[in-house]
N, C-alpha and C positions, 0 to 999 in steps of 0.2 A: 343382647346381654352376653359377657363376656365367659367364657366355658369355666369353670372352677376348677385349679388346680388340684391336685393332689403332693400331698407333702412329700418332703425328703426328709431323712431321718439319720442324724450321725450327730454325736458328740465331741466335740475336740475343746482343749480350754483355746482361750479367746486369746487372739495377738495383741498387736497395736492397734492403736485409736485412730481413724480415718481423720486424714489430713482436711480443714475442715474448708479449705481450697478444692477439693474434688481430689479423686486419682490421680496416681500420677499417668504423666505421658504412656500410650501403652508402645512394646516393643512387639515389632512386624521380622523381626528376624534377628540371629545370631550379629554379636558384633564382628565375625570374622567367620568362613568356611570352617569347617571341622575338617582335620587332618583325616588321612587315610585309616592310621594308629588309632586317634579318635573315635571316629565312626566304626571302627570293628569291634572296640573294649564296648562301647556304646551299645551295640547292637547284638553284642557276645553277653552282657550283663545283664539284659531284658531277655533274654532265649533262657539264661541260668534261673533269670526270674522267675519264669513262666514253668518252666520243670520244680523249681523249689517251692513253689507254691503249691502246683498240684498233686505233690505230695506230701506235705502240710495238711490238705486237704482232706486228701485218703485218710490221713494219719488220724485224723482229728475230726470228722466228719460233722459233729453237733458243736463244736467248740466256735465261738470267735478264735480267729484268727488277725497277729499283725505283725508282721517284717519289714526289715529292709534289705530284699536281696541285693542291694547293692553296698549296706557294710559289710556283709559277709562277704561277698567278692574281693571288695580289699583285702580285708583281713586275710584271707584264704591267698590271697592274691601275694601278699608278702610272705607268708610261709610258703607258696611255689617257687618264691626266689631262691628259695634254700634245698627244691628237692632235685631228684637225679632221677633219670631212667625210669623205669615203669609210675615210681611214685609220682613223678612228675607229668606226664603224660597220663594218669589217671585225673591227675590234679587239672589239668589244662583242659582234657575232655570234658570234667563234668561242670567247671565255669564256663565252656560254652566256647571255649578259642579258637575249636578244630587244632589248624596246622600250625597256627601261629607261632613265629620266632620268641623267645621269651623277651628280645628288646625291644619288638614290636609292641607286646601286651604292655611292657612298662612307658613306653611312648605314652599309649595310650590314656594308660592310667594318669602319668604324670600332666598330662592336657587336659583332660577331665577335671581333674581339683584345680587347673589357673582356671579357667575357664568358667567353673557353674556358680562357683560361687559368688563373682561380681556380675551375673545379669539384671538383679533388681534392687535399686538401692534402700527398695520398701521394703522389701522382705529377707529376711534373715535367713543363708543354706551356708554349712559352716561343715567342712569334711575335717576331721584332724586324724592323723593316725602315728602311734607308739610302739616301740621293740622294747621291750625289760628282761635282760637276762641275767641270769645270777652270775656275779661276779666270778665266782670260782672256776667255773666252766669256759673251758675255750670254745671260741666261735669266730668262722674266718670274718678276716677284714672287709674283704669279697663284699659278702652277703650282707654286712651291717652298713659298708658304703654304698653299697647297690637298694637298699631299700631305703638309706635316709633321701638316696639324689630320686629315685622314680616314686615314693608316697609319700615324700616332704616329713619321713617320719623323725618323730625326738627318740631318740635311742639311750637308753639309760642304762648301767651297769649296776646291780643292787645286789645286796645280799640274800635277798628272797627269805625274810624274815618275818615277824607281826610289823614292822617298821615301812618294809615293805606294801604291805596288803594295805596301810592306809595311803600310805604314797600314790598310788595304783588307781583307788576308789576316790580318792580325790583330785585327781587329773579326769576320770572319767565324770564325776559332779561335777565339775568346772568345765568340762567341754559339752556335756549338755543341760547348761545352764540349773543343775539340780535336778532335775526331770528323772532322771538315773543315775542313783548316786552310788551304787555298788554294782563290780562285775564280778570281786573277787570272794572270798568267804574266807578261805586259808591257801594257806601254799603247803602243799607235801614235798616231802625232799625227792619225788620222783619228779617235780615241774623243776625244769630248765630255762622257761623262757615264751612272755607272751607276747601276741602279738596283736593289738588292739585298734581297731577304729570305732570312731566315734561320728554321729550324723546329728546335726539339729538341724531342724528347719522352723520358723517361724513367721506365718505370711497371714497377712490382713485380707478380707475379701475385698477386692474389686468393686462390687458392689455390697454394701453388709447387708445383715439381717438388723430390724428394727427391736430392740428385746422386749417393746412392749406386744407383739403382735406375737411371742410365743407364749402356746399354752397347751396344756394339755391333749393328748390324741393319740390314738390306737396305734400300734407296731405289733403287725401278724407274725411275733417270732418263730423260731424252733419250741414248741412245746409249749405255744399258746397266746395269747394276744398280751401285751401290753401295756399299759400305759405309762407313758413319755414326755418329755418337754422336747415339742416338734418346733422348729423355728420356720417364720414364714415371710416368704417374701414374695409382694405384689410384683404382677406385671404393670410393666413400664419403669421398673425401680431399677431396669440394666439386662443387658442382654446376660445368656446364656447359650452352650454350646449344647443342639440336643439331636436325635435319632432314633427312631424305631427299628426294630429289625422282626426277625418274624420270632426270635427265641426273648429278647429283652430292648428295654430301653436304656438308652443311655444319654447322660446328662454330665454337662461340664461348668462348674466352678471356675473363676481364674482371681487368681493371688495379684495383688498388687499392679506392675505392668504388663502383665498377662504371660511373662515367662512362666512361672508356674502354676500349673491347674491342677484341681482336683475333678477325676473322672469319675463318674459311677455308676454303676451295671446294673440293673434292677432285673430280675426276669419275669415274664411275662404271667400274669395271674395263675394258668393254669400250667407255669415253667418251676423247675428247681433251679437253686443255687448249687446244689453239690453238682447236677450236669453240668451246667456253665461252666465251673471251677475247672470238673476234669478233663474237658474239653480247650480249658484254656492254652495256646501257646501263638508263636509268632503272629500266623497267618490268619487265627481269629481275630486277634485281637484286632490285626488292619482293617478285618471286616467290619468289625467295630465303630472304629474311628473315622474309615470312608466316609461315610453318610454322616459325619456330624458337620452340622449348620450354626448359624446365629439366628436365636429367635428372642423374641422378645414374652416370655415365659414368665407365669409365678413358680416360686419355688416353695417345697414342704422337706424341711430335713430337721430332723431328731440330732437334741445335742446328745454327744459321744466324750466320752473319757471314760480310755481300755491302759491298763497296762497288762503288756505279753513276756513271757519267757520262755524258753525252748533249749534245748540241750539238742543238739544239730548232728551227731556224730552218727546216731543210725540213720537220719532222715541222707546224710551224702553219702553215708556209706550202701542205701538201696540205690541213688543215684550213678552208683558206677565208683565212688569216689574212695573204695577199700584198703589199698595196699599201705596207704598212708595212715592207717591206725592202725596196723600189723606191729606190736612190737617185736622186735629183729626182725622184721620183714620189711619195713618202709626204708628206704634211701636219700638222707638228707645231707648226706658228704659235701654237698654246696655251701650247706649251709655250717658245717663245722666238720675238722676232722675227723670227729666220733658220732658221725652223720650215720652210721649203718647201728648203732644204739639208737638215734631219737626216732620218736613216732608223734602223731598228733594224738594228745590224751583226752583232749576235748573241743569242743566248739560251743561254746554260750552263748546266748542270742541273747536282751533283753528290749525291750521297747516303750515308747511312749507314745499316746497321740490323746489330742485332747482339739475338738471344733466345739464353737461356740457360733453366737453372731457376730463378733469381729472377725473371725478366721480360726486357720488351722497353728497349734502347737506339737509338733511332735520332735521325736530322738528315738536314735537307737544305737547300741554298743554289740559289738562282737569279738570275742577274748576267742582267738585260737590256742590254746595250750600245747606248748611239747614238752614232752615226758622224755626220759631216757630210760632204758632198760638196766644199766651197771649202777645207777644212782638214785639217787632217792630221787399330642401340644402340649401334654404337662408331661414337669417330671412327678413320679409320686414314688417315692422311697416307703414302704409303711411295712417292706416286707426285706426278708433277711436278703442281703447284699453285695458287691462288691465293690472295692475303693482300688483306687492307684492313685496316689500323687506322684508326679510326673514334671520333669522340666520338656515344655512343650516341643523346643527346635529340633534340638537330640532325638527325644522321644527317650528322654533316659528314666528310669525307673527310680523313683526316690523310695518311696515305699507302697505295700500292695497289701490289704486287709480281706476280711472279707465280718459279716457281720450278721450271728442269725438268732443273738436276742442281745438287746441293750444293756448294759451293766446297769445295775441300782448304784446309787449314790452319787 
């Protein structure tokens, strides 16, 4: 008799409809090497990950948790174009670059967005990112041509108006398909100028889940058991990627042509999730992911639909990432001549994620704000967790959760 799984448990709204031909072809590697540029943003972006996460973490100890350290890097990423001297170099250290040249980072970045978004024709990854500054304000040529050619961004001139604000919220509704339909609330005559990315991802499982075989079952959260709609999928219905280690288990999902997976970190009966978490960075995580195998596995996971928000500006400013919300102290002269007035006034995080038994839906929006100073064998998920959705070849970090009681509704 075959051992009985134990479930995994996450919610996400459901993708596309499984092609009723089978999967598609799965992909065994990158259609081309990763540049040098490439692979440092790549692997600069998962290190920012892993720091922004665990202190998230700290921050929030009993909360779900959900980001995408990698819209903030953009985002963050385009307002480095515009800084100078200490600001800039704080700004580079705590996305993770070290020494890096800023043409280097922008190399990188701009191969990153041709590159992730055509791996799988089944699954939807769509990067966009925006500069809006108020018309009235000078701002160099430099800085607005240098971030449309390295983040393919739309650069818009506005009045920074009520005209504005929906202008803004409806570019971010449209780029994640309605998922997140506001970043902005109002504009104060102290904002200058935002700088926004936008992430959708929409991928079908590989193998689904049956909807008739979920139903009811226990989720050991923070502050008490649960009950949940656990989705369950038999062994033999498709491989999965899995591994024990002595602190947690871990288990792998794959989307579509198995470019992108969803990981998940479970820790071990008598383990915590806040150790795991604060523990989390580079060289765990490979620990991690070494030992994962293909096995032919049933699966237990809890449908999930979270949405997150976060105001980011103390979480980078403990990160090292200071001098740049200093007003008259930050140095954005790059990025306009009255660069020693602006400062960052804020960073807004918002998010979406929604699994199901066809797959994962998620997005996520990040507004940098500058302000001026003179101006206005089994897996069993049934306990609190962690997620990373991931493009596998890179190892790029799409988004990173963590989960320690289920949303109602």
């Amino acid at each position: 008799m075959k051992a009985a799984i134990p479930m995994l448990t996450l919610s996400i709204l459901g993708c596309g409809v499984t092609d009723p031909k089978g999967p598609p072809k799965q992909l065994t590697q990158l259609p081309r090497e990763l540049t040098v540029s490439e692979t440092r943003v790549s692997r600069s972006a998962n290190e920012f990950a892993f720091t922004l996460f665990r202190r998230l973490n700290e921050a929030q100890p009993d909360a779900n948790v959900f980001v995408s350290p990698l819209s903030v890097s953009f985002a963050l990423g385009m307002a480095m174009n515009g800084a100078a001297s200490t600001t800039f170099d704080q700004m580079r250290s705590t996305l993770g670059f070290g020494p890096q040249e800023l043409a280097e980072i922008n190399a990188g970045y701009r191969g990153l967005l041709s590159l992730e978004g055509a791996l799988d024709p089944s699954t939807t990854f769509q990067i966009a990112n925006s500069v809006w500054y108020r018309q009235t304000f000078a701002f160099n040529q430099s800085f607005i041509d240098g971030v449309r050619e390295a983040f393919q961004a739309e650069v818009r001139a506005s009045p920074f108006d009520v005209a504005t604000v929906k202008q803004v919220n409806d570019w971010v509704s449209a780029k994640t398909k309605g998922k997140i339909p506001t970043i902005v609330d109002a504009i104060s005559s102290q904002d200058v100028m935002f700088l926004i990315n936008a992430i959708y991802f929409k991928g079908s499982w590989r193998n689904q889940f049956d909807p008739a075989g979920t139903r009811d079952a226990l989720f050991h959260s923070v502050g008490g058991d649960q009950t949940v709609k656990m989705m369950h999928r038999k062994d033999g219905a498709g491989t999965i990627g899995f591994a024990t280690t002595t602190t947690a288990t871990i288990g792998e999902l794959t989307y579509g042509n198995g470019a992108f997976v969803m990981t998940l970190v479970v820790p071990n009966q008598n383990g915590s999730l806040a150790t795991l978490a604060a523990g989390l960075d580079t060289a765990t995580w490979a620990s991690w992911l070494e030992p994962v195998r293909e096995h032919d596995f049933a699966v237990s996971l809890p449908k999930l639909r979270l949405s997150y928000e976060r105001e980011l500006a103390d979480d980078l400013k403990a990160l090292g990432m200071q001098l740049p919300f200093v007003a008259g102290g930050a140095d954005f002269t790059r990025m306009s001549p009255a660069g020693k007035d602006l400062f960052i006034a804020f960073v807004k995080h918002k998010t979406f994620v929604d699994v199901n038994e066809e797959g994962t839906e998620a997005a996520a929006v990040t507004n940098v704000g500058i302000g001026v100073t003179s101006l206005p064998p089994c897996l069993c998920v049934d306990r609190p967790f962690l997620f990373v959705i991931r493009e596998r070849f890179s190892g790029t970090i799409l988004f990173m959760g963590k989960i320690v009681k289920i949303p109602e509704g």
